[in-house]
PyMOL commands that place a pseudoatom at each C-alpha (Angstrom):
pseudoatom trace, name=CA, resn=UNK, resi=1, chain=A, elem=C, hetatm=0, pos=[-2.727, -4.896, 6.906]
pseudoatom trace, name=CA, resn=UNK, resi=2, chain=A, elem=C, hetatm=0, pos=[-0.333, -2.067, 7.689]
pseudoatom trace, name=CA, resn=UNK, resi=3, chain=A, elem=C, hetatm=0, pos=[1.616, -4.179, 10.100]
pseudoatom trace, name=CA, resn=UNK, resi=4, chain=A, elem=C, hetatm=0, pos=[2.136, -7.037, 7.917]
pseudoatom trace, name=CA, resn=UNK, resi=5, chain=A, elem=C, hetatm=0, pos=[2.893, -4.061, 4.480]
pseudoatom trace, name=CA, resn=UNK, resi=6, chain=A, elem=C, hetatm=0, pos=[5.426, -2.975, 7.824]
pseudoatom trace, name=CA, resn=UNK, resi=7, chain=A, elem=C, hetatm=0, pos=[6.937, -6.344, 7.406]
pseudoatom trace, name=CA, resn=UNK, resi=8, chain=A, elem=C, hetatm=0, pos=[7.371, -6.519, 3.865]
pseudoatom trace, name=CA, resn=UNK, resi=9, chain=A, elem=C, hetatm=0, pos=[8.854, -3.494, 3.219]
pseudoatom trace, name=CA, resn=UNK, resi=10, chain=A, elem=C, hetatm=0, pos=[11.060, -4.186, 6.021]
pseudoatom trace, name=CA, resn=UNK, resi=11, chain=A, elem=C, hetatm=0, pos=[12.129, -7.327, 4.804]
pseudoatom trace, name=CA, resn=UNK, resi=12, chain=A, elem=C, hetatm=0, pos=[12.322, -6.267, 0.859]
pseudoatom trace, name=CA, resn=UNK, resi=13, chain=A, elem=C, hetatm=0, pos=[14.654, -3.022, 1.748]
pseudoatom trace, name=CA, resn=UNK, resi=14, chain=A, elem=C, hetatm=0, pos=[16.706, -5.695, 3.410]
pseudoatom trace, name=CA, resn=UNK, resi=15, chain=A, elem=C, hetatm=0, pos=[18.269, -6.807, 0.800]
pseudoatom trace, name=CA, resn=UNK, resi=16, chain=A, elem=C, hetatm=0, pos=[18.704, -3.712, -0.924]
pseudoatom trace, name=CA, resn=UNK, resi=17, chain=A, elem=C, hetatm=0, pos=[21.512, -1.932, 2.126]
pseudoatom trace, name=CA, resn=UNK, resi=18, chain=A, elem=C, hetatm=0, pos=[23.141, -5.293, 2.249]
pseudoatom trace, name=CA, resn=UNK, resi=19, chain=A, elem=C, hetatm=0, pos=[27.264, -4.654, 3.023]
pseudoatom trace, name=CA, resn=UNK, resi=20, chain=A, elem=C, hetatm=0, pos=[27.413, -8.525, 1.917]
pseudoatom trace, name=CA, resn=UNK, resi=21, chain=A, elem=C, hetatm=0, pos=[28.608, -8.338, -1.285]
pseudoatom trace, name=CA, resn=UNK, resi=22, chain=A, elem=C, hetatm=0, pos=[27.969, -12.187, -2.332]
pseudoatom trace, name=CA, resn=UNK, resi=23, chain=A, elem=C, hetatm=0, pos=[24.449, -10.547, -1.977]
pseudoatom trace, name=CA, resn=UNK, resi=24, chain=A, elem=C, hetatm=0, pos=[24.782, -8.440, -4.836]
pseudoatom trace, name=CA, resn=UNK, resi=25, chain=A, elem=C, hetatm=0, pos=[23.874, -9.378, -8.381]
pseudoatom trace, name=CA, resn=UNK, resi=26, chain=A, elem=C, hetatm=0, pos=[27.202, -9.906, -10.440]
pseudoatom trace, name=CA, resn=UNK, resi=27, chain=A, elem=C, hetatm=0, pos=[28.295, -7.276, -12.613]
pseudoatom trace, name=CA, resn=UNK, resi=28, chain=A, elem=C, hetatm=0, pos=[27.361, -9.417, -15.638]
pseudoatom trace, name=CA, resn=UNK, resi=29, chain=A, elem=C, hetatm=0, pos=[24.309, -9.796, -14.427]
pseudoatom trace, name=CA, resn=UNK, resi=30, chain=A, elem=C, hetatm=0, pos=[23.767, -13.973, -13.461]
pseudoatom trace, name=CA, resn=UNK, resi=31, chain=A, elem=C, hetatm=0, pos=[22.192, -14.877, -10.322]
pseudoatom trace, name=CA, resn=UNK, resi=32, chain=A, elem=C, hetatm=0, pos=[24.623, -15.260, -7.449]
pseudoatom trace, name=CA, resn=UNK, resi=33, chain=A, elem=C, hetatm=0, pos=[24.638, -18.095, -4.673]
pseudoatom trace, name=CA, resn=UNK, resi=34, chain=A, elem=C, hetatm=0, pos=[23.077, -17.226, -1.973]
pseudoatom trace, name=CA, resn=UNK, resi=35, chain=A, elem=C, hetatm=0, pos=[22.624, -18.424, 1.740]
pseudoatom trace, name=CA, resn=UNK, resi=36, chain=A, elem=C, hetatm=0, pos=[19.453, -20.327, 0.158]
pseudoatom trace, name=CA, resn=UNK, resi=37, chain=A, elem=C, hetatm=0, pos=[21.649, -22.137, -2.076]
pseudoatom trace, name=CA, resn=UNK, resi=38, chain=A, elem=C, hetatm=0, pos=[22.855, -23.688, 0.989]
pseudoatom trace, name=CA, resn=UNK, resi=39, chain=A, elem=C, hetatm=0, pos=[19.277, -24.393, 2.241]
pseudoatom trace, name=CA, resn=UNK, resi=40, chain=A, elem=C, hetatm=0, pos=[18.175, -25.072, -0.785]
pseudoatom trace, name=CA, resn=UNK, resi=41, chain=A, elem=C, hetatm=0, pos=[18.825, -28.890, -1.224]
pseudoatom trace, name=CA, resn=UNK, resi=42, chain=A, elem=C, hetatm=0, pos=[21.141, -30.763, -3.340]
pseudoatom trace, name=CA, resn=UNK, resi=43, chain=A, elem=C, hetatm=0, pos=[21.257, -32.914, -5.918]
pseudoatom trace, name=CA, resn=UNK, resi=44, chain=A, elem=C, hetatm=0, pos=[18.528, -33.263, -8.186]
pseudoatom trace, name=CA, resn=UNK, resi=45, chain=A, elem=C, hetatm=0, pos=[15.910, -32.065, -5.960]
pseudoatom trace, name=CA, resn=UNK, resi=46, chain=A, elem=C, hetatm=0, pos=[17.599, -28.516, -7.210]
pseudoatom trace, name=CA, resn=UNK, resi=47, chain=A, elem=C, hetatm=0, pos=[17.571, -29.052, -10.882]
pseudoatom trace, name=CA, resn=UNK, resi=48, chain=A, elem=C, hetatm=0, pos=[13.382, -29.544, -10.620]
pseudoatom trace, name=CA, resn=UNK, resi=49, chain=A, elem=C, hetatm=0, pos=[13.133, -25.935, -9.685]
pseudoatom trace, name=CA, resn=UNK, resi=50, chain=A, elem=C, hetatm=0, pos=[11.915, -23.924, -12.155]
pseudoatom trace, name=CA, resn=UNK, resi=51, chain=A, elem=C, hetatm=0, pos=[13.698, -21.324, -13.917]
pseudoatom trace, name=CA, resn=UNK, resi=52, chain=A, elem=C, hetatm=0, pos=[16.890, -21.832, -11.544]
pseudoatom trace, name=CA, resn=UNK, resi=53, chain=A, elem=C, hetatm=0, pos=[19.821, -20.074, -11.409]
pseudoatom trace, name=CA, resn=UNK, resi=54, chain=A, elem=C, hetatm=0, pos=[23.092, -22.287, -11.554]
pseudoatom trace, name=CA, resn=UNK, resi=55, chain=A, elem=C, hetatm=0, pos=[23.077, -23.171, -7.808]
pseudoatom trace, name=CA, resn=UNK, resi=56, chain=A, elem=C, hetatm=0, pos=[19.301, -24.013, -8.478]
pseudoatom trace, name=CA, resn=UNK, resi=57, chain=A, elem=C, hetatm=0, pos=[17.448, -21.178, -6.543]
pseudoatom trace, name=CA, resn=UNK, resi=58, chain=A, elem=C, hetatm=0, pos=[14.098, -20.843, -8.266]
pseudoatom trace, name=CA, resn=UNK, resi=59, chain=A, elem=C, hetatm=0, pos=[13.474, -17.408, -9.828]
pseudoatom trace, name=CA, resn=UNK, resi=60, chain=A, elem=C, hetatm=0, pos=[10.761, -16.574, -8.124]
pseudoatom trace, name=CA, resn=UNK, resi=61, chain=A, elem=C, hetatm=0, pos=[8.778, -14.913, -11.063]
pseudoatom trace, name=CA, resn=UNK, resi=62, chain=A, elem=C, hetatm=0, pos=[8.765, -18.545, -12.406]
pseudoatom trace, name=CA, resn=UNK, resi=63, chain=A, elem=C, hetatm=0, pos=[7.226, -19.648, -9.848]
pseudoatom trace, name=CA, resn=UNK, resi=64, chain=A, elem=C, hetatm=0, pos=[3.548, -17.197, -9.801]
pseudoatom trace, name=CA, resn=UNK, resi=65, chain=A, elem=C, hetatm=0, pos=[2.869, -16.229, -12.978]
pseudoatom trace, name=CA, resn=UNK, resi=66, chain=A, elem=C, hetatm=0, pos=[2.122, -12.519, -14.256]
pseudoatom trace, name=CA, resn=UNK, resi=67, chain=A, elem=C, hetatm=0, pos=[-1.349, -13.732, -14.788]
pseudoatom trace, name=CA, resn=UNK, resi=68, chain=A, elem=C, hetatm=0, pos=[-1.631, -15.825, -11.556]
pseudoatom trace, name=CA, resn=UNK, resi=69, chain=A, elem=C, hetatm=0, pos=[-0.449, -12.992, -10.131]
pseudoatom trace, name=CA, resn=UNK, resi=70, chain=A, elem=C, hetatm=0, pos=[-3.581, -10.687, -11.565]
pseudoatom trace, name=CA, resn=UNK, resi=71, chain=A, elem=C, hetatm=0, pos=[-5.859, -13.123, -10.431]
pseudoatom trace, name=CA, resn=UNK, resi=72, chain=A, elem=C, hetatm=0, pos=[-4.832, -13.135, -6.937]
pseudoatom trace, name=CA, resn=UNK, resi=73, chain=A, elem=C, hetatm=0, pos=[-4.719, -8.873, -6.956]
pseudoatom trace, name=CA, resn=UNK, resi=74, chain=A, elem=C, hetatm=0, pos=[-7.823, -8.581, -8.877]
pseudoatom trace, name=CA, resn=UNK, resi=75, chain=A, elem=C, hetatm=0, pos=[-6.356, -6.102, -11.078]
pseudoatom trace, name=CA, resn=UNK, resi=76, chain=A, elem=C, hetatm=0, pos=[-4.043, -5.862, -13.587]
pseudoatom trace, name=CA, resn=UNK, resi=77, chain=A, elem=C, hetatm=0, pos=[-0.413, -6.193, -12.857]
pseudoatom trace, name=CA, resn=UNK, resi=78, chain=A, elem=C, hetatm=0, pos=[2.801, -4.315, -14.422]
pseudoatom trace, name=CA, resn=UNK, resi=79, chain=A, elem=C, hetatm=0, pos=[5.668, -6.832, -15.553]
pseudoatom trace, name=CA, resn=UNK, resi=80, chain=A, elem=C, hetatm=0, pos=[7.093, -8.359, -12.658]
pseudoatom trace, name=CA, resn=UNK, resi=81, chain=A, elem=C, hetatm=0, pos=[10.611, -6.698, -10.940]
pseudoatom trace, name=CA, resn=UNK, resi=82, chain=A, elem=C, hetatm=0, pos=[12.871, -9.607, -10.153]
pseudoatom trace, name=CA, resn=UNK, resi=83, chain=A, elem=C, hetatm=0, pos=[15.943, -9.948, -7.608]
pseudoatom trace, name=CA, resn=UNK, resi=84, chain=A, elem=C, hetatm=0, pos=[17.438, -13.039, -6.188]
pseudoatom trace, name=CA, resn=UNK, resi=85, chain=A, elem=C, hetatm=0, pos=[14.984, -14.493, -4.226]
pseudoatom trace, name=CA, resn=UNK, resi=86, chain=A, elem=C, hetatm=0, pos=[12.161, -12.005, -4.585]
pseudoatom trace, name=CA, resn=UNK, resi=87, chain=A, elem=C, hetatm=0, pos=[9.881, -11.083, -7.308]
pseudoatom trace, name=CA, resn=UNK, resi=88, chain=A, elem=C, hetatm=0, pos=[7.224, -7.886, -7.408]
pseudoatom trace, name=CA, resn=UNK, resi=89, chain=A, elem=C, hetatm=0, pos=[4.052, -7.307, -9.675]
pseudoatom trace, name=CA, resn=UNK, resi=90, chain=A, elem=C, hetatm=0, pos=[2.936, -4.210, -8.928]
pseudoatom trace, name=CA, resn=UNK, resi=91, chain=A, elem=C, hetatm=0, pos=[-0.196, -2.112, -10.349]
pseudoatom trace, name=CA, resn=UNK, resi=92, chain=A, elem=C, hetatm=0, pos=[0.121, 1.044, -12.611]
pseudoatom trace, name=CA, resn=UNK, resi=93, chain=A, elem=C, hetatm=0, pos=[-0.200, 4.475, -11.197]
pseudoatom trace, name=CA, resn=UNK, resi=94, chain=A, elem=C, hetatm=0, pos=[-3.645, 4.982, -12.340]
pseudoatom trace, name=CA, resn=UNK, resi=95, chain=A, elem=C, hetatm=0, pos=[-4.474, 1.602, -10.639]
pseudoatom trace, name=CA, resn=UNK, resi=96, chain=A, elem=C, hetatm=0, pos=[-5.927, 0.726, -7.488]
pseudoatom trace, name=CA, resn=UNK, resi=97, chain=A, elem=C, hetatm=0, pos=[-2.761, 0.532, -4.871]
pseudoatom trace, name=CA, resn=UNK, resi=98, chain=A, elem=C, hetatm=0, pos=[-1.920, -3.653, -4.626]
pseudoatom trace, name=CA, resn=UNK, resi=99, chain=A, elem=C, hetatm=0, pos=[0.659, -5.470, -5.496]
pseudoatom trace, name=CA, resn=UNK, resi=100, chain=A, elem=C, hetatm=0, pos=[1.936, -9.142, -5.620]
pseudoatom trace, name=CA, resn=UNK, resi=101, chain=A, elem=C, hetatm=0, pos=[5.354, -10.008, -3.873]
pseudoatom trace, name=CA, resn=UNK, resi=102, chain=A, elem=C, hetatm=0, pos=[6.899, -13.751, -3.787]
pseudoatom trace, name=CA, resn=UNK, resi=103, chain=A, elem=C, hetatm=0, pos=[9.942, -14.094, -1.567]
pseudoatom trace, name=CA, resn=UNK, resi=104, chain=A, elem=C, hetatm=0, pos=[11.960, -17.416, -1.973]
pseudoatom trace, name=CA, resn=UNK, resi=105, chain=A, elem=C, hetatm=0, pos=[14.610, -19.352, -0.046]
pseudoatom trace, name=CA, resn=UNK, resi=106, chain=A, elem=C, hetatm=0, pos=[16.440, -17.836, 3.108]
pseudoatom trace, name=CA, resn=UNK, resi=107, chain=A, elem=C, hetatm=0, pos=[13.950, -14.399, 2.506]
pseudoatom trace, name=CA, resn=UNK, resi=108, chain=A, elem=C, hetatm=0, pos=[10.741, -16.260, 2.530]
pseudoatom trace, name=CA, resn=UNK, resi=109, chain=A, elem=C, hetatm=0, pos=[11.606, -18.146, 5.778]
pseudoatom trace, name=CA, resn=UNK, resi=110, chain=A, elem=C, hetatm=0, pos=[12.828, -14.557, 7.378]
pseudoatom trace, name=CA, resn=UNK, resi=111, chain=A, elem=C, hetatm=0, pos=[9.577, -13.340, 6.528]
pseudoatom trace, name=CA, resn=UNK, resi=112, chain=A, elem=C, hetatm=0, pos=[7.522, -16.098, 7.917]
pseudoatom trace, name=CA, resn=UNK, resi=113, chain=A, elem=C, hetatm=0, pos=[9.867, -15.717, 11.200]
pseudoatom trace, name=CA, resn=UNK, resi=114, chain=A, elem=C, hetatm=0, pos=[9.168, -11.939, 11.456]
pseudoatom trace, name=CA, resn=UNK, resi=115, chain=A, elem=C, hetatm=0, pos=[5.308, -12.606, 10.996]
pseudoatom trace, name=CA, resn=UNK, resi=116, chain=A, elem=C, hetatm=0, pos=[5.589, -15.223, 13.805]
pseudoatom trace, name=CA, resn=UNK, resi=117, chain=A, elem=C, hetatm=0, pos=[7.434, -12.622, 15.625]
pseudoatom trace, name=CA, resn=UNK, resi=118, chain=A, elem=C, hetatm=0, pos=[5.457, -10.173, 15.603]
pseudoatom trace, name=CA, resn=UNK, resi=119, chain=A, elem=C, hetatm=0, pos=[2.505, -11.982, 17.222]
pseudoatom trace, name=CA, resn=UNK, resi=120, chain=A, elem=C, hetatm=0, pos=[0.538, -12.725, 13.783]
pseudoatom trace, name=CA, resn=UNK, resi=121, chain=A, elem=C, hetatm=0, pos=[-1.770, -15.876, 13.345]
pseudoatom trace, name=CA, resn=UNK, resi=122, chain=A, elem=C, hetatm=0, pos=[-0.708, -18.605, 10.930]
pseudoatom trace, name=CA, resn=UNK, resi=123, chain=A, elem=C, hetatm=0, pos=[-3.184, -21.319, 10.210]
pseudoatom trace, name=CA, resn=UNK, resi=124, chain=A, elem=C, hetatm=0, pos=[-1.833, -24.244, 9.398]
pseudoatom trace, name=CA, resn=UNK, resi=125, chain=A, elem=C, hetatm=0, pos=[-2.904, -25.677, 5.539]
pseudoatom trace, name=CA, resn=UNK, resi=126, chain=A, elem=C, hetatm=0, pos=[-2.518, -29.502, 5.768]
pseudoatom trace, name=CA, resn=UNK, resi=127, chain=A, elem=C, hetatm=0, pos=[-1.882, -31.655, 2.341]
pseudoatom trace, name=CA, resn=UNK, resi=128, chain=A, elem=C, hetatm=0, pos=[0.504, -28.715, 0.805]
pseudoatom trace, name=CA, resn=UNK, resi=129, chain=A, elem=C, hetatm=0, pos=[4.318, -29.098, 0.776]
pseudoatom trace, name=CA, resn=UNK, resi=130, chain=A, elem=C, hetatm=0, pos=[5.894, -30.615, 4.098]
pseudoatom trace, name=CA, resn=UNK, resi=131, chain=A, elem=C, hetatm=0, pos=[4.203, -27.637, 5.214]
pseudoatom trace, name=CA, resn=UNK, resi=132, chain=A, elem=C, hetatm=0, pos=[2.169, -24.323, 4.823]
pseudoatom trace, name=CA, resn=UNK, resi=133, chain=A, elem=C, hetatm=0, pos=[0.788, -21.549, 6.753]
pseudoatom trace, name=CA, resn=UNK, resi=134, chain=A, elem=C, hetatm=0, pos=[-1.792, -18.922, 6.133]
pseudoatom trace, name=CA, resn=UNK, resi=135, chain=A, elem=C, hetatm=0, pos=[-2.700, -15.823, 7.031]
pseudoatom trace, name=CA, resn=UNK, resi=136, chain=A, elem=C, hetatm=0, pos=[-4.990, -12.606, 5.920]
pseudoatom trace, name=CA, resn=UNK, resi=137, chain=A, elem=C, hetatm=0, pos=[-2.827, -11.514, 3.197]
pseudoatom trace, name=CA, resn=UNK, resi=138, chain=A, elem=C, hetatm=0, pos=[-0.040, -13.867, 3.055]
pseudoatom trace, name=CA, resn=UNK, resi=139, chain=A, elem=C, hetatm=0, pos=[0.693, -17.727, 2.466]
pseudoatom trace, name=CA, resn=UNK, resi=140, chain=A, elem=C, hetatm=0, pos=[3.978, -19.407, 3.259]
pseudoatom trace, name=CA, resn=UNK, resi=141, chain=A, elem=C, hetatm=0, pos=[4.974, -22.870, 1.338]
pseudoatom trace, name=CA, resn=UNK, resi=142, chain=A, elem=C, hetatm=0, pos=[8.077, -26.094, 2.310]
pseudoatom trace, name=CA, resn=UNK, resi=143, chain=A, elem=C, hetatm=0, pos=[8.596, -28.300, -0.001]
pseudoatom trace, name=CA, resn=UNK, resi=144, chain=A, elem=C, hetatm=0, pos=[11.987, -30.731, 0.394]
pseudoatom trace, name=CA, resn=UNK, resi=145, chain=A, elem=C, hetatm=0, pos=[13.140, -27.520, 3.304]
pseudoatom trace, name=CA, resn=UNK, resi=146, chain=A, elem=C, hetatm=0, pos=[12.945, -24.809, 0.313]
pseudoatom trace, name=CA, resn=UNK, resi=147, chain=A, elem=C, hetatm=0, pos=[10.743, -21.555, 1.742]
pseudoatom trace, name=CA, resn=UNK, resi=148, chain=A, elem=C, hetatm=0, pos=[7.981, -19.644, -0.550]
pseudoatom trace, name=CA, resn=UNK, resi=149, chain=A, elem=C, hetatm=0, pos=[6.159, -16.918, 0.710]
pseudoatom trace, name=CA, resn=UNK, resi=150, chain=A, elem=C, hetatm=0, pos=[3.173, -14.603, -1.397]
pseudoatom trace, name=CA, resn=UNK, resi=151, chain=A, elem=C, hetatm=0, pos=[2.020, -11.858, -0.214]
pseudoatom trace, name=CA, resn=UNK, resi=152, chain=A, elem=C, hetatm=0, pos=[-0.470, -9.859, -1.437]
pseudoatom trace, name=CA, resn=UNK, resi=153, chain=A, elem=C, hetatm=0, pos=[-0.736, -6.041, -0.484]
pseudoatom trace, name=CA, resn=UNK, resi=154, chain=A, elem=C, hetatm=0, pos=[-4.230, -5.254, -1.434]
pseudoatom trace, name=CA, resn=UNK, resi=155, chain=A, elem=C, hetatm=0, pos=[-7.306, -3.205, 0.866]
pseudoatom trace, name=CA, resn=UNK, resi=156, chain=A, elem=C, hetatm=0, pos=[-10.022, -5.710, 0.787]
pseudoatom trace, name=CA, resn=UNK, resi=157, chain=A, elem=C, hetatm=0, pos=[-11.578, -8.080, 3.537]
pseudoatom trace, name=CA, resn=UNK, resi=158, chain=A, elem=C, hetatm=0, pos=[-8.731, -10.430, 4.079]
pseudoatom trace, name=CA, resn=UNK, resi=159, chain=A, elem=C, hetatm=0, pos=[-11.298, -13.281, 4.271]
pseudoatom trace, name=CA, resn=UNK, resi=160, chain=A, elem=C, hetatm=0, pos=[-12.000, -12.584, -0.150]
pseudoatom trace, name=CA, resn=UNK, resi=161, chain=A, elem=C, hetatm=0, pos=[-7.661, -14.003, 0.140]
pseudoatom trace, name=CA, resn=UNK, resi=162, chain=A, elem=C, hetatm=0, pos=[-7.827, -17.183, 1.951]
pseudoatom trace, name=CA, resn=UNK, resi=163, chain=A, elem=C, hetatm=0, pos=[-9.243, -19.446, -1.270]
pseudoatom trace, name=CA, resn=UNK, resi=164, chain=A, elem=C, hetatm=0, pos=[-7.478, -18.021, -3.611]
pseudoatom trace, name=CA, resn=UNK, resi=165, chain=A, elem=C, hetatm=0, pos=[-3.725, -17.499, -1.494]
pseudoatom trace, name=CA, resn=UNK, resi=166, chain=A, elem=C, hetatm=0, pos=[-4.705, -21.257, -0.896]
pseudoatom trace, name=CA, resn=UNK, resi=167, chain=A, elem=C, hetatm=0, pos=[-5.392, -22.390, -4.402]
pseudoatom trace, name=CA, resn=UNK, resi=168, chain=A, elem=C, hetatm=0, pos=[-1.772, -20.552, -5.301]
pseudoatom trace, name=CA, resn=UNK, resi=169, chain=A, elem=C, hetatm=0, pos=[0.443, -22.229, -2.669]
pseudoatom trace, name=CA, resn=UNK, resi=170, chain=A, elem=C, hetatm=0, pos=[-1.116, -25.899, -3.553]
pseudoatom trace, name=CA, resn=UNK, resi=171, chain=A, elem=C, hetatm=0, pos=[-0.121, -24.685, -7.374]
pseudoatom trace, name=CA, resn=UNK, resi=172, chain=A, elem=C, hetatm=0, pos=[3.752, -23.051, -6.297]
pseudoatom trace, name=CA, resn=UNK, resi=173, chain=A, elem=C, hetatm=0, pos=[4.176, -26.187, -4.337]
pseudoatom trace, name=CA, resn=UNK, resi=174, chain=A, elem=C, hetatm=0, pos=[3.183, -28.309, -7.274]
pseudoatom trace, name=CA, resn=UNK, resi=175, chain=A, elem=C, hetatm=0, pos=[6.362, -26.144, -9.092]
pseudoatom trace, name=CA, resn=UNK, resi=176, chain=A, elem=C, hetatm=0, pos=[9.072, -26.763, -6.585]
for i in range(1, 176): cmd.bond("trace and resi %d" % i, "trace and resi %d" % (i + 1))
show_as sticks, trace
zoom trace
């Protein structure tokens, strides 16, 4: 698991020392186009997001619920800390130490190439999107070329994740 936390945090921070200022949440605080925008689609395939900004990213919080988002941890969840393309629900302090993270767009499909790089297995799940992969504590959704990835940061025996990482990607893909 610590590899693949590694990874995450790795990937989240990313964003965060970005010099590319289209990168940056405006001032007035809308959503700004990103490189996923791009990737994203066009037409009306982007208005059937949910909860889309202007250029039709999905916010990803729209996309796994609070509640969804308990059910997969096991635990109660705080309220959910949204940026473009990523969304967080993490426990309290006085919880157990897990937390909920959906990446969408250009950052989900950096993620999934990072796990691939770094030598991890992803099982193929047939029937959901154009296509999904699966790991111990991670899932990773296309539908019409737009990336979703949900990882879950918990310590349990990764094989308690694969139903229920399963059951949330068929339900994500269902949103896209």
């Amino acid at each position: 698991m610590l590899p693949a936390l590694a990874v995450v945090m790795t990937i989240s921070l990313s964003g965060c020392g970005s010099s590319d200022e289209a990168s940056a949440p405006p001032a007035d605080g809308s959503q700004p186009a990103t490189a996923a925008t791009t990737a994203a689609g066009t037409g009306s395939e982007k208005s059937a997001r949910p909860g889309g900004n202007a250029a039709g990213v999905p916010d990803p919080c729209k996309l796994v619920s609070r509640q969804e988002a308990e059910q997969l941890a096991g635990t109660a969840l705080g309220s959910p800390e949204s940026t473009p393309e990523r969304c967080v629900y993490t426990a309290p302090p006085d919880g157990p130490a897990t937390q909920v993270e959906i990446f969408s767009g250009k950052t989900a499909q950096d993620y999934l190439t990072a796990e691939r790089g770094i030598g991890h297995t992803l099982t193929p799940l047939p029937g959901i999107g154009k296509e999904a992969y699966i790991e111990d504590y991670a899932v990773f959704v296309n539908v019409n070329d737009f990336w979703v990835s949900i990882v879950l940061a918990r310590n349990n025996n990764p094989a308690e994740n694969r139903g229920p990482l399963e059951n949330l990607a068929r339900t994500v893909a269902g949103r896209i």
